[in-house]
C-alpha positions as CSV (number, residue, x, y, z in Angstrom):
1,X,2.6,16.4,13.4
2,X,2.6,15.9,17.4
3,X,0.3,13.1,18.7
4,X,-3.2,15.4,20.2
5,X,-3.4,14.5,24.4
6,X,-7.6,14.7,24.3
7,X,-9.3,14.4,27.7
8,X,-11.7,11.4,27.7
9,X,-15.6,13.8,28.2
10,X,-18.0,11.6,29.4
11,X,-21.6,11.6,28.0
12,X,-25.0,10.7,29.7
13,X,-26.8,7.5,28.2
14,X,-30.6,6.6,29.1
15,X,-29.5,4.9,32.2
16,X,-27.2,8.2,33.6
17,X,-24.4,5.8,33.9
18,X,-21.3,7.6,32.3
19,X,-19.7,6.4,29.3
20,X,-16.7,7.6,27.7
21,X,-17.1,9.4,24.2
22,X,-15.3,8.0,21.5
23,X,-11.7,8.2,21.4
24,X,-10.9,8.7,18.2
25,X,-7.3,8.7,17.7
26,X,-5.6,5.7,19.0
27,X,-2.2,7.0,19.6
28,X,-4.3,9.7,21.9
29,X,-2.2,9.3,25.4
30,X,-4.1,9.4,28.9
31,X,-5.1,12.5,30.0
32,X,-2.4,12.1,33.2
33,X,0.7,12.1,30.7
34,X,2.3,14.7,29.2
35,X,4.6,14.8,26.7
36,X,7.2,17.3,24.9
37,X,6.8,18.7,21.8
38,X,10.3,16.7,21.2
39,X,9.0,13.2,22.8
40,X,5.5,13.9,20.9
41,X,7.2,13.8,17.5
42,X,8.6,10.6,18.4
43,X,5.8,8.8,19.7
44,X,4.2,10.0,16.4
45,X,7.2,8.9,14.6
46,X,7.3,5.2,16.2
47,X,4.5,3.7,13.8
48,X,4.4,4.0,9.7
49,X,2.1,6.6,8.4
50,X,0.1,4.4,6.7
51,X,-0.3,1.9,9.8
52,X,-1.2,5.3,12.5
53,X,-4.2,5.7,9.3
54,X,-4.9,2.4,9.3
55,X,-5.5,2.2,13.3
56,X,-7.2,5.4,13.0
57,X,-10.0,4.7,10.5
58,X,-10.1,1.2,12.8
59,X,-10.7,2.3,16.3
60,X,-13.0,5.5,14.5
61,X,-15.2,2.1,13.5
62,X,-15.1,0.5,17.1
63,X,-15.6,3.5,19.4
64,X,-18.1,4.7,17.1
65,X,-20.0,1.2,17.5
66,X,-19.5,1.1,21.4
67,X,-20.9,4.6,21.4
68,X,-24.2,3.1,19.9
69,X,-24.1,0.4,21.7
70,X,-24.1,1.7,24.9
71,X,-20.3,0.2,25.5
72,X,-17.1,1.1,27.0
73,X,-14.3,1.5,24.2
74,X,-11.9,2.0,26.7
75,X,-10.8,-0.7,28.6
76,X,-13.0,-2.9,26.6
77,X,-14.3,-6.3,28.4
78,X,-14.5,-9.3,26.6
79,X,-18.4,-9.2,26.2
80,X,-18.1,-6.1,24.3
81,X,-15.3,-7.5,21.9
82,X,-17.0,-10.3,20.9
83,X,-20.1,-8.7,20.2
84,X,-18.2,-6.1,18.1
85,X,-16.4,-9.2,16.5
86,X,-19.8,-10.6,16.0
87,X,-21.3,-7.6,14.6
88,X,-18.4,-7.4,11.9
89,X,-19.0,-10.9,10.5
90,X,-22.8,-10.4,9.8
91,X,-21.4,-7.1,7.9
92,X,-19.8,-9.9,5.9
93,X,-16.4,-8.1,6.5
94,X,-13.3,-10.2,5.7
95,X,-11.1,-12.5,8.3
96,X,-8.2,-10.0,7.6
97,X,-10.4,-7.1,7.8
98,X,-11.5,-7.9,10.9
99,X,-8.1,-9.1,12.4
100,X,-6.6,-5.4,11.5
101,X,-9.5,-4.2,13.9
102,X,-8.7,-6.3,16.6
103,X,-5.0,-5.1,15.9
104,X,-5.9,-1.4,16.4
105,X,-8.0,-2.7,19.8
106,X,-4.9,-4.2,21.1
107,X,-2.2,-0.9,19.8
108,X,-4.8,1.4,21.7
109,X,-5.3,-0.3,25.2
110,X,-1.2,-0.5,25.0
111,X,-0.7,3.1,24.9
112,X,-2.7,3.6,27.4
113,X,-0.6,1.0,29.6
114,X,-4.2,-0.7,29.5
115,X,-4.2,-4.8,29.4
116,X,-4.6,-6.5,26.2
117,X,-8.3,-7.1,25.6
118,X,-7.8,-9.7,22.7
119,X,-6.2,-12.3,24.4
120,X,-9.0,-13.6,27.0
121,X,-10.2,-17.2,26.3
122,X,-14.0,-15.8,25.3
123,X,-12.7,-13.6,22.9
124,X,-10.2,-16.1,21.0
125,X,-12.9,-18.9,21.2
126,X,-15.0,-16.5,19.2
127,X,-12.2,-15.2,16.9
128,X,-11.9,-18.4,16.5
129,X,-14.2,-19.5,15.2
130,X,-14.8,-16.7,13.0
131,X,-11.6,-17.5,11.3
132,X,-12.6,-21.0,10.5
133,X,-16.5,-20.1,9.4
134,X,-15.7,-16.5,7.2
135,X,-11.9,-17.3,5.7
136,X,-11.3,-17.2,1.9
137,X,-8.5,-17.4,-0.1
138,X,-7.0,-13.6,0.0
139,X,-7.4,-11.7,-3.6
140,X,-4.3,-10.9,-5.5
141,X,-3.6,-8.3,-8.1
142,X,-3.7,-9.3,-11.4
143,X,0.0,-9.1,-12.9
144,X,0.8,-6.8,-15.2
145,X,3.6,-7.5,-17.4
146,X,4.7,-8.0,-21.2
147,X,3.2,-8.6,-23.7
148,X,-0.1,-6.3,-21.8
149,X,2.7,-4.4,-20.0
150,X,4.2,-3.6,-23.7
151,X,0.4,-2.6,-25.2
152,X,-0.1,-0.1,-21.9
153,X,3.2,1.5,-22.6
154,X,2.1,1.7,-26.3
155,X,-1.1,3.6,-25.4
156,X,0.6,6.0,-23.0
157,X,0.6,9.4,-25.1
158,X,3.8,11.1,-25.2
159,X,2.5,14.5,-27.0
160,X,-0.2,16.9,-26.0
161,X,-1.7,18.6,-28.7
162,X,-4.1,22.3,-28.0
163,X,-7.3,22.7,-29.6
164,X,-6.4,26.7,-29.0
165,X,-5.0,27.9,-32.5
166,X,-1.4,28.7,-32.9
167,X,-0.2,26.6,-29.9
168,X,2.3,23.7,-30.5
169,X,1.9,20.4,-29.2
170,X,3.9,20.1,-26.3
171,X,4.9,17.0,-24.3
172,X,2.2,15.3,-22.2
173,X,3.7,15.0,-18.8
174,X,0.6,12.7,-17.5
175,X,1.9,10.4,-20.1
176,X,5.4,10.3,-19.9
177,X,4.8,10.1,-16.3
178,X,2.6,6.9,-16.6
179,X,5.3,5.7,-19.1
180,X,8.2,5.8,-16.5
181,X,5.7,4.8,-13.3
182,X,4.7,1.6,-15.3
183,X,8.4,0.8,-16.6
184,X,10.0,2.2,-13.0
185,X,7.4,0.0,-10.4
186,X,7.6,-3.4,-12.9
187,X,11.9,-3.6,-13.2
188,X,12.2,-2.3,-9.4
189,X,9.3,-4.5,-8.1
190,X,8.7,-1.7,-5.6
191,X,6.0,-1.3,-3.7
192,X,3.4,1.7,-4.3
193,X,4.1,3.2,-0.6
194,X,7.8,2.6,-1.9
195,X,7.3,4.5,-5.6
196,X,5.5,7.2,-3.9
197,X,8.4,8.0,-1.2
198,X,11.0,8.1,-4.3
199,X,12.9,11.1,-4.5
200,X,15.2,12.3,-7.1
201,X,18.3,12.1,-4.8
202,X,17.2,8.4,-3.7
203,X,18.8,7.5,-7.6
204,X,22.2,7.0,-8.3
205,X,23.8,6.8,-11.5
206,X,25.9,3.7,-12.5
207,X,27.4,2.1,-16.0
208,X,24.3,-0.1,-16.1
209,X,21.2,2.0,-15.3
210,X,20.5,3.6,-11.7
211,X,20.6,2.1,-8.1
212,X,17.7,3.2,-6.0
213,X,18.5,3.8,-2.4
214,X,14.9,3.3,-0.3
215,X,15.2,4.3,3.3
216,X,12.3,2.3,4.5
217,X,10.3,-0.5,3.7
218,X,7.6,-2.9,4.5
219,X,10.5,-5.0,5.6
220,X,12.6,-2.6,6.8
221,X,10.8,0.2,9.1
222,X,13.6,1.6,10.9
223,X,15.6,2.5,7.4
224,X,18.6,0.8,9.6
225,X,20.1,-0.6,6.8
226,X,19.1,1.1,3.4
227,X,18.2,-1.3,0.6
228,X,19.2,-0.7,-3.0
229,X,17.5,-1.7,-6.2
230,X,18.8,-1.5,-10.0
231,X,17.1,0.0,-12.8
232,X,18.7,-1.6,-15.9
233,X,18.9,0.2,-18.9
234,X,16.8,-1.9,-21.8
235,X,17.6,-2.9,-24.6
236,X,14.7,-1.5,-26.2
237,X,14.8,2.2,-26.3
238,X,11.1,2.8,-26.1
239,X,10.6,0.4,-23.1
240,X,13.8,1.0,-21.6
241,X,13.0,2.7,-17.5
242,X,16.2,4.9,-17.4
243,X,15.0,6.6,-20.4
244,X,11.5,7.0,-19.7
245,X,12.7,8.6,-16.0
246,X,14.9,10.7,-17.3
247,X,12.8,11.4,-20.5
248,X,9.8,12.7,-17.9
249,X,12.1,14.6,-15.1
250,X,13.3,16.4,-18.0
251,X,10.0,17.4,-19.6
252,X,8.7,17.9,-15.9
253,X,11.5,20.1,-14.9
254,X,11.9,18.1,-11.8
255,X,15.5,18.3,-10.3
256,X,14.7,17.2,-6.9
257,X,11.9,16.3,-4.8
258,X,9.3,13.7,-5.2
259,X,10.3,11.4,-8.3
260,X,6.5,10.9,-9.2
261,X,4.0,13.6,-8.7
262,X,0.2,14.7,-10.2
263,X,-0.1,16.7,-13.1
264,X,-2.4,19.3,-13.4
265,X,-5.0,20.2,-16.4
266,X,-2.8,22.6,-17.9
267,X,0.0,19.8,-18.5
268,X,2.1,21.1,-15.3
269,X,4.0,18.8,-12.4
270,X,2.8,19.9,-9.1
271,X,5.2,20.3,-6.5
272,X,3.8,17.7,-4.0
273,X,4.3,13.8,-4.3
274,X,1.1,11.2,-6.3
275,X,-0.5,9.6,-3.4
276,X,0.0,5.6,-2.8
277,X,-3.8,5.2,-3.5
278,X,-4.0,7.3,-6.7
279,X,-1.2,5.0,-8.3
280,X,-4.0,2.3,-8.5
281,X,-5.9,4.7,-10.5
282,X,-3.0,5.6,-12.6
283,X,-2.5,1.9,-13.3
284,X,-5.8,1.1,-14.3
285,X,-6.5,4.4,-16.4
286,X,-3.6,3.0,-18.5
287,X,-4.4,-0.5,-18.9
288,X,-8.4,1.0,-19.6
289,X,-6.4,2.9,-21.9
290,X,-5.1,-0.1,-24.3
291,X,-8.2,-1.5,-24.4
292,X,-8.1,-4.0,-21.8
293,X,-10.3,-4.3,-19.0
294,X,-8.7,-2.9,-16.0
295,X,-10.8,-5.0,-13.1
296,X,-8.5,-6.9,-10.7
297,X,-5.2,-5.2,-11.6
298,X,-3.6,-2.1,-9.1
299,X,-0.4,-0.9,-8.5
300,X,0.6,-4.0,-7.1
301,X,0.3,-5.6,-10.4
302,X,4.0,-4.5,-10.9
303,X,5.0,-6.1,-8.4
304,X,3.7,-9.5,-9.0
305,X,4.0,-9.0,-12.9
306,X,8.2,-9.0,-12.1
307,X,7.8,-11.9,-9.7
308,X,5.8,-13.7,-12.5
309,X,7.4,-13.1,-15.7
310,X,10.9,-13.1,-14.3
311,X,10.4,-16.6,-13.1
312,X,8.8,-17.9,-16.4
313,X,11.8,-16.3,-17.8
314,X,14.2,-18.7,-15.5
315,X,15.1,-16.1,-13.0
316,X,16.0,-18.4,-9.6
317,X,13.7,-17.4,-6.5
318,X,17.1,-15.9,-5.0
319,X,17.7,-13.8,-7.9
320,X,13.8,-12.7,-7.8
321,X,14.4,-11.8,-4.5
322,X,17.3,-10.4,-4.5
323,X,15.6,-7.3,-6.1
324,X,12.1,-7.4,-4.6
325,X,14.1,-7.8,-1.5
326,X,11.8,-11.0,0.0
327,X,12.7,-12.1,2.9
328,X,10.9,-15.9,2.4
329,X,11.3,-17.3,-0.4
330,X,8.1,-19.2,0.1
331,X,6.6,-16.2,0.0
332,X,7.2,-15.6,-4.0
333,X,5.5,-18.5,-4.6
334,X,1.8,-16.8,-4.4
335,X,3.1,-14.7,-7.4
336,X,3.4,-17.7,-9.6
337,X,1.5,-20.4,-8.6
338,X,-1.4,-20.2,-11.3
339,X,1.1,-19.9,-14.1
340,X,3.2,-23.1,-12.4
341,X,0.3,-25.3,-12.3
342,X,0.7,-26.6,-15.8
343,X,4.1,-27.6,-15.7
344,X,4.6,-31.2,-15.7
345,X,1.1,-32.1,-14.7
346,X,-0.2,-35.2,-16.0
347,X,-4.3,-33.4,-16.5
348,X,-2.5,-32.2,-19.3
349,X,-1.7,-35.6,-21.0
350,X,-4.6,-37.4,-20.8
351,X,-5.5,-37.6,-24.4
352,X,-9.2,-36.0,-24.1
């Protein structure tokens, strides 16, 4: 999709002193620029999909607020920055919600070869002290793994059976697609973004499961050197992740494409690819669906369920990371640090 080149209109306030109408697209380039159809895929191409949303729904929440305040969006003084910074902290909004906006603020003014508006000394003394006054500890998904991660993959339904007379059950592809999304996104540790992207000709077969080829990543945006990730085949046919893939591409009559896609009411794959935010639905439909309650745990659960058991089942940091693909070690240390706080701590031999 090329980047849109709006013209800055300019609205009359109460005072008849111009002020810009939102912008609401921060990739938007001045009106003075032009651009190729060729370049305009690129510029569109140089930030993730998910980041050009994220900026998007971001500077849609500044100019909209500049609008009713009377302000200029763009370039923004300080006085209007901190009094958009102000106004998010009495919203209650988080430290990191707030630093994403200030993020977008910055990406904006530097495509429009404008000067950072962040970094003046009345705007950091107020960041500032935002950050020390409104910071909490950042929430973490829940992990998912066995023995819950067993009891979800229990309650997945593998057959679909008609109240219309004289029709056979058939397979349910909903659930053997929840069966191979739960077993594929715990061994693989990917990330949702990352089990959303997968395609059928990302997987390669090998003696000892599948390799999975991702292109791009959180830590790797320019896909410059590929990164692979094994799917083992288990030794427990019924949790095994090679057999629940292959068991639902079958049923699905998927032989290319996206890996992991909706399935409609009448119990058919569509052709387009599950969004990254319905695979926290997904996730928690399951786990609602084996009688546990689903609050705190997402897609990322997964993730952070590998991290988690796989340490507790002696897996060394450097082998953990070796498939989530971590590039600090330290890093893997959030996954498990409620489930390491018990080991060798003298609370627990106190005698009470």
């Amino acid at each position: 999709m090329a980047v849109p080149m709006p013209r800055l209109r300019r609205v009359s306030t109460g005072d008849h002193s111009p002020v810009p109408r939102p912008t609401t697209h921060p990739v938007a380039v001045v009106a003075d620029q032009t651009l190729t159809a060729a370049e305009a895929r690129y510029v569109d191409a140089a930030r993730a999909a998910n980041t050009v949303r994220g900026y998007r729904a971001d500077w849609t929440d500044f100019t909209t607020w500049c609008h009713t305040a009377g302000h200029t969006p763009l370039p923004a003084d300080p006085a209007t920055l901190t009094g958009y910074l102000t106004a998010l902290a009495a919203r209650g909004l988080k430290v990191g919600t707030i630093s994403r906006r200030l993020s977008a603020i910055t990406f904006a003014h530097t495509v429009h070869d404008l000067p950072d508006p962040t970094t003046g000394a009345r705007v950091l003394a107020v960041w500032e002290g935002i950050r020390r006054t409104h910071t909490t500890p950042p929430t973490q998904a829940l992990p998912l793994m066995p023995p819950l991660l067993h009891d979800v993959l229990d309650a997945c339904p593998v057959t679909r059976t008609w109240t219309t007379p004289g029709r056979d059950p058939e397979p349910d592809l909903a659930g053997l697609r929840d069966r191979a999304l739960l077993l594929t996104g715990f061994v693989t540790a990917l990330r949702r973004s990352e089990l959303a992207a997968l395609d059928v000709d990302h997987l390669a077969e090998h003696p000892r499961g599948l390799v999975a080829t991702i292109g791009r990543s959180k830590t790797n945006q320019t896909g410059a050197q590929p990164e692979l990730v094994v799917i083992p085949h288990g030794t427990h046919p019924r949790r095994c992740p090679v057999t629940a893939l292959n068991t639902w591409l079958d049923a699905a009559d998927i032989t290319g494409g996206p890996v992991f896609r909706p399935v409609s009411k009448g119990n058919h794959a569509l052709a387009r690819r599950l969004h990254p935010e319905s695979m926290n639905t997904l996730i928690r439909n399951a786990i609602h669906r084996a009688g546990t309650d689903a609050s705190g745990y997402s897609a990322h659960s997964l993730r952070a369920g590998f991290v988690t058991h796989a340490h507790l089942r002696g897996a060394t940091d450097r082998a953990i990371a070796h498939q989530t693909r971590h590039r600090s070690l330290a890093t893997l240390g959030t996954y498990v640090r409620i489930h390491t706080a018990w080991d060798d701590n003298a609370a627990t031999q106190l005698g009470l």
